[in-house]
C-alpha positions as CSV (number, residue, x, y, z in Angstrom):
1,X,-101.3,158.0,-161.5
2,X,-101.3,158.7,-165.5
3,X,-97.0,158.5,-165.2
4,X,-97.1,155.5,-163.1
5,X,-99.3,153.8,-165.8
6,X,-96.5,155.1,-168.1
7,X,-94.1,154.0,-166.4
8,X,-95.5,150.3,-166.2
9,X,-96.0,150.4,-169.5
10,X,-92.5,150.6,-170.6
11,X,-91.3,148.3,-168.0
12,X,-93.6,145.8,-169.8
13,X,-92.5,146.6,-173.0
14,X,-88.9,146.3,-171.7
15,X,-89.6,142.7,-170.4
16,X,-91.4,141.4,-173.4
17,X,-88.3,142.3,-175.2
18,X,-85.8,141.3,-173.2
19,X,-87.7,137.6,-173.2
20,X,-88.1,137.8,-177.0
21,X,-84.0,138.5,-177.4
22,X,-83.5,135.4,-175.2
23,X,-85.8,133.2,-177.1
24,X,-84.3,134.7,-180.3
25,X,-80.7,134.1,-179.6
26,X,-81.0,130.7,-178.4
27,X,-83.2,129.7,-181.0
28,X,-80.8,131.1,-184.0
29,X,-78.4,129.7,-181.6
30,X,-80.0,126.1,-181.9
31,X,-81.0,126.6,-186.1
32,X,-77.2,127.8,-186.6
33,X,-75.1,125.6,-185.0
34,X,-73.2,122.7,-186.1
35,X,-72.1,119.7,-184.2
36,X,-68.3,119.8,-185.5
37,X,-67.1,116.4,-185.5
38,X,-63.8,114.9,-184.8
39,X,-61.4,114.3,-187.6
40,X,-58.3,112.8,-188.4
41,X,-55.9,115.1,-190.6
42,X,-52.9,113.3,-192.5
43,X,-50.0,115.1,-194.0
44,X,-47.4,113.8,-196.6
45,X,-44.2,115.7,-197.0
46,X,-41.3,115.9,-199.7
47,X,-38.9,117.1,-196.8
48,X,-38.7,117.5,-193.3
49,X,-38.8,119.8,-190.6
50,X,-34.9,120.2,-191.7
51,X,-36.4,121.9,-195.5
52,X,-38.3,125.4,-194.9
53,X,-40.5,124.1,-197.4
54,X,-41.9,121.7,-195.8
55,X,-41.6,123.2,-192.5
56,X,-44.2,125.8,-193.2
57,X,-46.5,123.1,-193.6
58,X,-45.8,121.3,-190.7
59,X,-46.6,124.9,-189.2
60,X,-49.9,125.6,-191.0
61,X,-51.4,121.9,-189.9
62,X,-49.5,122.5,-186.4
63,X,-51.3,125.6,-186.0
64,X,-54.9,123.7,-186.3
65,X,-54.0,121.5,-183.2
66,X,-55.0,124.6,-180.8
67,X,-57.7,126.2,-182.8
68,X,-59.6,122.6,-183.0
69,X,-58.0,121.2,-179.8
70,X,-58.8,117.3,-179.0
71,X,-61.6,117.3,-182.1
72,X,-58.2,116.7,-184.3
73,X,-55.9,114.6,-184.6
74,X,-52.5,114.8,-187.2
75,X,-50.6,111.9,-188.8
76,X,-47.6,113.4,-190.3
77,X,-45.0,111.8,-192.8
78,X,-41.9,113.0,-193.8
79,X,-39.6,112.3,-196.9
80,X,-42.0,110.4,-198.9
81,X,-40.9,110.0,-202.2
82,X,-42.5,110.4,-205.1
83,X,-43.0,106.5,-205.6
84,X,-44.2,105.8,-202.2
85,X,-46.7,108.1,-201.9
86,X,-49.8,105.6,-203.6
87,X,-48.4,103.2,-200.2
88,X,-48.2,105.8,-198.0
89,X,-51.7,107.4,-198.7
90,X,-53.4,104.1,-198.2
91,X,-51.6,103.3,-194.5
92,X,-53.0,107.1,-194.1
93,X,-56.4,105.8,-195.4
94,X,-56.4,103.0,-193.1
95,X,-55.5,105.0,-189.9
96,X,-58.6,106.4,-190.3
97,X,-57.6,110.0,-191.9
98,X,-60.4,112.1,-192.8
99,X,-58.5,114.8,-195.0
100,X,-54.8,114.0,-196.3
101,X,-52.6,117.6,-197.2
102,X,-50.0,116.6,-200.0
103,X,-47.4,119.6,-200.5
104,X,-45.4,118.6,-203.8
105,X,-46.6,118.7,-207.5
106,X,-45.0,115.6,-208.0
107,X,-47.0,113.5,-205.7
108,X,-50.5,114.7,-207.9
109,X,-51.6,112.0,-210.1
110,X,-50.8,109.5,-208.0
111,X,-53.2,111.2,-205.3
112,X,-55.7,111.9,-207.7
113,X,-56.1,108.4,-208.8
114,X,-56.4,107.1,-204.9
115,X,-58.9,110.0,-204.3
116,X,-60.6,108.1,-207.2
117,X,-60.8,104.5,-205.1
118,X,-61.7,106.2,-201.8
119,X,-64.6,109.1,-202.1
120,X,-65.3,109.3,-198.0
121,X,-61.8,110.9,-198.0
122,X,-60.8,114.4,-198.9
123,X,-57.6,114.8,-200.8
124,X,-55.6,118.6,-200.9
125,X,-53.0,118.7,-203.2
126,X,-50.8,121.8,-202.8
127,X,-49.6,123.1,-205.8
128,X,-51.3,120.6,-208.0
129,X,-52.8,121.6,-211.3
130,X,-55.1,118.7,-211.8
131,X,-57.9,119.0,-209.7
132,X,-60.3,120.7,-212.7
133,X,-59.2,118.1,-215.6
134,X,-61.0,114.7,-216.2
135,X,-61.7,113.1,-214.0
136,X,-63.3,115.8,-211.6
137,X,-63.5,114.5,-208.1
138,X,-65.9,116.1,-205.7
139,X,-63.3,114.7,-203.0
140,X,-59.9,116.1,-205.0
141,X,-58.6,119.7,-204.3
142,X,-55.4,121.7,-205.4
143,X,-54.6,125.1,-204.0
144,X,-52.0,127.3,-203.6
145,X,-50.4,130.9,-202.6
146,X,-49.7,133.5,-205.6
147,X,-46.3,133.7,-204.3
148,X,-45.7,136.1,-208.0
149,X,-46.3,139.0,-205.7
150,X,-44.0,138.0,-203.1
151,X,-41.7,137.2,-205.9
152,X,-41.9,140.7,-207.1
153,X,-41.4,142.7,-203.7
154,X,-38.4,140.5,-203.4
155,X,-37.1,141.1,-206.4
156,X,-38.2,145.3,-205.8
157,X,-36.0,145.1,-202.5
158,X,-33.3,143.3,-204.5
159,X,-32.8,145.9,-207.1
160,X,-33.1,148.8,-204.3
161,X,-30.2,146.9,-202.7
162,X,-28.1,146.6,-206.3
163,X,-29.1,151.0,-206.9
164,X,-28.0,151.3,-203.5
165,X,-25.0,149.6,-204.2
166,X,-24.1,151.2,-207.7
167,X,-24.4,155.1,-206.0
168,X,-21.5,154.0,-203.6
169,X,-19.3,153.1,-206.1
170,X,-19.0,149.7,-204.8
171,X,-20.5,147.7,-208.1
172,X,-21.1,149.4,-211.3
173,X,-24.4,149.7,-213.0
174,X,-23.4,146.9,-215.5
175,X,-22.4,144.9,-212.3
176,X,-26.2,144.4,-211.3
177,X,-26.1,140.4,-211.4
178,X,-28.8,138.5,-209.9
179,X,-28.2,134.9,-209.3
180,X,-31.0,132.5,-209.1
181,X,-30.8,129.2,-208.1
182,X,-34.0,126.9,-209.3
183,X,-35.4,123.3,-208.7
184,X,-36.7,122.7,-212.1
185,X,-37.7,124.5,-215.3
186,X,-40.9,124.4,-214.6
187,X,-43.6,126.9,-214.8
188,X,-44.3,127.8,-210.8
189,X,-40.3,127.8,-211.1
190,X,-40.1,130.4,-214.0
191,X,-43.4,132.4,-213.4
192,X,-41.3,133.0,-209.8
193,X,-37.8,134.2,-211.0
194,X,-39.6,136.2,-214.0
195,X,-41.6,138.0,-211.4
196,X,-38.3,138.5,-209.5
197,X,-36.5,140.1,-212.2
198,X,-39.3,142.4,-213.2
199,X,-39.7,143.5,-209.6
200,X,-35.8,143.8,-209.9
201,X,-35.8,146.2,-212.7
202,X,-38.3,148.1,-211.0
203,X,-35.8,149.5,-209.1
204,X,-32.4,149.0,-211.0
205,X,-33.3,149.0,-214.6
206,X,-29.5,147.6,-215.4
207,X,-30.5,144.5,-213.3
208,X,-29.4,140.8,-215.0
209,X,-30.6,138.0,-213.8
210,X,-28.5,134.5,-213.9
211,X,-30.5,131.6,-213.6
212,X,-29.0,127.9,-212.7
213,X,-31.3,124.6,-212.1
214,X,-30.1,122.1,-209.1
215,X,-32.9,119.3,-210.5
216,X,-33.9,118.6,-206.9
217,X,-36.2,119.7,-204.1
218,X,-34.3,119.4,-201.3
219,X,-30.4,119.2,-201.7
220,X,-28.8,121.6,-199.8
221,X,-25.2,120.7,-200.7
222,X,-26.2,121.0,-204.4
223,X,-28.5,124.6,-203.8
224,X,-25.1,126.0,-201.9
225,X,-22.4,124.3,-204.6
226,X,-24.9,126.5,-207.7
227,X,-25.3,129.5,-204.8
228,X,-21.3,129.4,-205.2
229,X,-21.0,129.3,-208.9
230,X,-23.6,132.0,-209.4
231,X,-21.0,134.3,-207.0
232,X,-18.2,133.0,-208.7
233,X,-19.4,134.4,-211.5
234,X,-19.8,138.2,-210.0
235,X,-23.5,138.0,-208.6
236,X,-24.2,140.3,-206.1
237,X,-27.8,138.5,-204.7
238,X,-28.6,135.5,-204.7
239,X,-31.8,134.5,-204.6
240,X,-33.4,130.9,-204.7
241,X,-36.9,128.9,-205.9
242,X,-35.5,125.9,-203.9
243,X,-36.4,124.2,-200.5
244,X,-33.2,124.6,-198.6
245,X,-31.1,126.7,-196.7
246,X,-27.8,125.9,-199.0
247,X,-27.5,129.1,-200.7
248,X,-28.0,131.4,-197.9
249,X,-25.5,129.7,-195.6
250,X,-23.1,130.3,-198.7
251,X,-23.5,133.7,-199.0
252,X,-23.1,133.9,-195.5
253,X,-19.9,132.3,-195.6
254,X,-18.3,133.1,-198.9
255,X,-15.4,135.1,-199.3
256,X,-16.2,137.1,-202.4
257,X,-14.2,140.1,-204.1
258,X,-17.6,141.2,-204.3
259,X,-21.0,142.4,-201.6
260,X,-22.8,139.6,-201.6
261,X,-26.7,139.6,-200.4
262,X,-29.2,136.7,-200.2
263,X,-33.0,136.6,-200.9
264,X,-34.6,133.7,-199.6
265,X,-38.3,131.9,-199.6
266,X,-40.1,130.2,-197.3
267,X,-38.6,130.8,-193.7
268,X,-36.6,133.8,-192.4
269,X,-33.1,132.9,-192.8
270,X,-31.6,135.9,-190.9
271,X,-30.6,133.8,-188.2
272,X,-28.4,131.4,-190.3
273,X,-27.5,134.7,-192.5
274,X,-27.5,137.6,-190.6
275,X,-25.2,139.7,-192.4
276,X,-26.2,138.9,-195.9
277,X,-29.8,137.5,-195.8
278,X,-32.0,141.0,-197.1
279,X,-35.3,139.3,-197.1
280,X,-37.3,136.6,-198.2
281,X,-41.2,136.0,-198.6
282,X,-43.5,133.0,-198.3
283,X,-47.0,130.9,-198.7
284,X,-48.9,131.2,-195.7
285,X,-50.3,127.6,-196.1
286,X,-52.9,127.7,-192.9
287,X,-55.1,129.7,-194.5
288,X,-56.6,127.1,-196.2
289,X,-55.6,124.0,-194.0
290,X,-57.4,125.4,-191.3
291,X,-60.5,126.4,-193.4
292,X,-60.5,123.0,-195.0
293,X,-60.2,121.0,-192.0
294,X,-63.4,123.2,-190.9
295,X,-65.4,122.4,-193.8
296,X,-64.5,118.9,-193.2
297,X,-65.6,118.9,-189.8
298,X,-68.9,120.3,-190.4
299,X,-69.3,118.3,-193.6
300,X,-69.4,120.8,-195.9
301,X,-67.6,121.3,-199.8
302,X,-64.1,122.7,-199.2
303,X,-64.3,125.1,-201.8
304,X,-67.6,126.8,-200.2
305,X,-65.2,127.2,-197.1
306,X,-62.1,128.7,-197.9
307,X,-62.1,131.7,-198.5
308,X,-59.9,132.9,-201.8
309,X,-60.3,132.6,-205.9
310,X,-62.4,129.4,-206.3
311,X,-62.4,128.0,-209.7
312,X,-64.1,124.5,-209.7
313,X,-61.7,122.6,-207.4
314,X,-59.1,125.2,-207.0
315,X,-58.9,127.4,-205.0
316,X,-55.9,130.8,-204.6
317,X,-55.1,134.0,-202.9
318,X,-52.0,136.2,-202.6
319,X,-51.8,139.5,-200.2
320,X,-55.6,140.0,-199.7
321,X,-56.5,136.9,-198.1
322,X,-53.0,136.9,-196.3
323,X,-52.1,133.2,-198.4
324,X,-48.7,135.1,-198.8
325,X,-46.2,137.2,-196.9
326,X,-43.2,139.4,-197.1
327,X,-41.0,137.9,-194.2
328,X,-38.7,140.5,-192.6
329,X,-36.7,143.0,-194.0
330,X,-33.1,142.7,-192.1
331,X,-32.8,146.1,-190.4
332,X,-28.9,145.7,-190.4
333,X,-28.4,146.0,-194.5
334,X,-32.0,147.2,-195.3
335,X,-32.2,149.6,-198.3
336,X,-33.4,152.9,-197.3
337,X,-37.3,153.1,-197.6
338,X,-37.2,149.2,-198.3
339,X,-40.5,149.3,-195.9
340,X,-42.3,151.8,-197.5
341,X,-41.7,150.2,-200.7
342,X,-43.1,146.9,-199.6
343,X,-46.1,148.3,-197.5
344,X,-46.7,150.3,-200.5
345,X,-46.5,147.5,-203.0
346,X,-49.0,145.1,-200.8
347,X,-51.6,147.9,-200.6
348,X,-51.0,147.8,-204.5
349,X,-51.4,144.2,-204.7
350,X,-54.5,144.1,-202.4
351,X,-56.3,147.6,-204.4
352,X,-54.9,145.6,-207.9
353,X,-52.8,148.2,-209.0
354,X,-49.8,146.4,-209.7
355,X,-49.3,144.6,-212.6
356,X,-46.4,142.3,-212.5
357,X,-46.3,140.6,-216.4
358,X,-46.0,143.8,-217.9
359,X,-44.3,146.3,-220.2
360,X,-41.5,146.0,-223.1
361,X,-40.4,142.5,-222.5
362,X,-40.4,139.5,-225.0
363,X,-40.1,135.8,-224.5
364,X,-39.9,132.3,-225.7
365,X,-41.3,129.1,-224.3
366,X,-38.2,127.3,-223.8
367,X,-40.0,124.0,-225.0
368,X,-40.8,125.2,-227.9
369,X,-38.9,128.3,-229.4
370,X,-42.3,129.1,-231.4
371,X,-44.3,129.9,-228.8
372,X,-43.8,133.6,-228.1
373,X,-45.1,136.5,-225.7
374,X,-44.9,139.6,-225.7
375,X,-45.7,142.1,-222.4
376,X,-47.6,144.7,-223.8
377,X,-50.6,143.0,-223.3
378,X,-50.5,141.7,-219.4
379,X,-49.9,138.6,-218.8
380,X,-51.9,137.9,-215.4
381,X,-51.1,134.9,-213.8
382,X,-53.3,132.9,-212.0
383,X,-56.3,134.0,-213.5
384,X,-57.3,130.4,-214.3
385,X,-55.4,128.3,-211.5
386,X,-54.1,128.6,-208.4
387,X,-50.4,127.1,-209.8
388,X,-48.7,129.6,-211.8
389,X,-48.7,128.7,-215.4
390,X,-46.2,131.7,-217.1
391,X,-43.9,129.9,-218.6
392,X,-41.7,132.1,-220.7
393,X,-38.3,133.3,-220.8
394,X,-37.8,136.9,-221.3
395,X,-35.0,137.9,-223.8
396,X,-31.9,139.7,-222.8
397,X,-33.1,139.4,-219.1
398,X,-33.2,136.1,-218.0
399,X,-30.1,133.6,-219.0
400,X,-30.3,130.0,-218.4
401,X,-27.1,128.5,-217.6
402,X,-27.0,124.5,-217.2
């Protein structure tokens, strides 16, 4: 009698908390959740699908569609210069868009200054420095990817390529060219092909770097014509901060006295270069999209949202938040232990025990020749903004060629 008293006992106890677990869950269930609205996202691009540049942000806002399903809807234009974009935002605006995604630097004041007239809107501006200067707009945002470290795998691959290539006897070690062909001279342009080099010399310390400007986004005939110049002149990789794929489909077709390899940036271009293309690397831009279109939802501040360096409006991440990415390593012309390097050089990234802007390197802001920098003391970029803002060029490394 005593154990079936017991007995009851527990199966009371069980009850009671089997009850209270149900009551609990629904209840935190109930305090918790949010009713996530439906929202309208617009998008304003430099390029096209056409432009790997603007393709991967196509893919990050694309990639929202199923994760939200019918609570979002996309407005997307393409090729929208520079001029236009004050015209464009405001047919955006009066669609109804909630949050408008702007992916060039060159589109930012003009953003800014619209965010300005319409508050109920939320305005992302990728790549924009201009979010945290006056005026501050609770409803303006810049972020982007610390594509350095990308930069600087690449440019570790590169030079295993070039080491590779000087222990055949196919180059000589004072053969080690890199060619680099750039948009503009502007910082996120030269923090890129600085971090390049270093990675570079990482693993060839004879490496030189060529660097030649094409003043444009998105013209693939001039990106292949420089491509073709920089070979010309004995390069060996190429490797390019432009939006295009011009100067892989010349190495891919050039007919060199010379190996010629490609290192490209934003989109896998093994398929249009399969027997030169080495590897390239990338911002993974949905990262934030799909955390800001989430904030937005659920009316809350972007920047409590996303999750990555916050500073004011700003917000950044490279490997550890997965805001950048090594894209593959072509198994065909791979250096040997290329993927060990790379896996071993994220883990460095994520632990921060690489240190990119570093060593026995000096350099001049090409502005203004009185400006100097010397390595010894780190450099670390984006420490106070998500857009890069090392700006040097490193003597007897780095030659600028017009």
């Amino acid at each position: 009698m005593r154990a079936e008293k017991k007995n009851l006992i527990w199966v009371i106890i069980a009850a009671f908390l089997c009850i209270l677990g149900f009551y609990s869950y629904h209840y935190l269930q109930a305090y918790f959740q949010t009713d996530e609205k439906e929202i309208t996202i617009g998008l304003i691009l430099d390029g096209d699908e056409s432009t790997p540049y603007s393709r991967n942000f196509m893919r990050a806002v694309e990639s929202v569609v199923p994760e939200y399903g019918d609570r979002v809807s996309v407005i997307t234009r393409c090729n929208v210069p520079y001029d236009d974009v004050e015209k464009v935002l405001l047919e955006l605006i009066g669609s109804g868009c909630d949050i408008i995604f702007t992916n060039s630097y060159g589109y930012a004041d003009k953003v800014k200054y619209v965010a300005v007239q319409h508050p109920n809107v939320e305005f992302c501006q990728a790549t924009g420095d201009n979010a945290n200067t006056d005026p501050v707009l609770s409803n303006y945002h810049t972020f982007m990817g610390e594509i350095y470290e990308g930069r600087y795998i690449a440019g570790m691959i590169a030079g295993m390529k070039l080491s590779e290539l000087i222990e055949a006897g196919q180059i000589s070690a004072d053969e080690a060219y890199i060619g680099y062909v750039a948009a503009y001279p502007y910082p996120e342009v030269i923090s890129g092909f600085t971090a390049f080099i270093l990675g570079a010399r990482q693993t060839c310390p004879t490496a030189i770097m060529r660097v030649k400007y094409t003043y444009t986004w998105t013209g693939y005939m001039r990106e292949k014509e420089i491509a073709g110049q920089l070979i010309k002149e004995g390069c060996i990789i190429i490797s390019q901060h432009s939006d295009t794929i011009g100067p892989a489909v010349m190495c891919e077709n050039c007919h060199a006295d010379h190996p010629v390899f490609h290192v490209g940036y934003n989109q896998d271009m093994i398929d249009v270069a399969p027997t030169t293309s080495l590897i390239g690397t990338r911002i993974n831009w949905t990262p934030y999209v799909s955390d800001a279109v989430r904030a937005v939802m659920n009316d809350r501040k972007i920047e409590d949202v996303v999750k990555g360096h916050v500073n004011g409006n700003d917000i950044g991440a490279g490997f550890e938040k997965g805001w950048v990415e090594m894209l593959e390593l072509n198994p065909a012309i791979a250096p040997a232990g290329g993927q060990e390097l790379i896996d071993r050089t994220i883990e460095g990234f994520i632990n921060g025990n690489v240190h990119v802007f570093s060593g026995e390197y000096y350099g001049y802001d090409p502005e203004n020749s009185s400006d100097t920098i010397s390595l010894r003391v780190e450099y670390i970029e984006n420490r106070e903004a998500s857009a890069p803002t090392f700006h040097y060029i490193l003597k007897d490394i780095v030659i600028i060629e017009n």
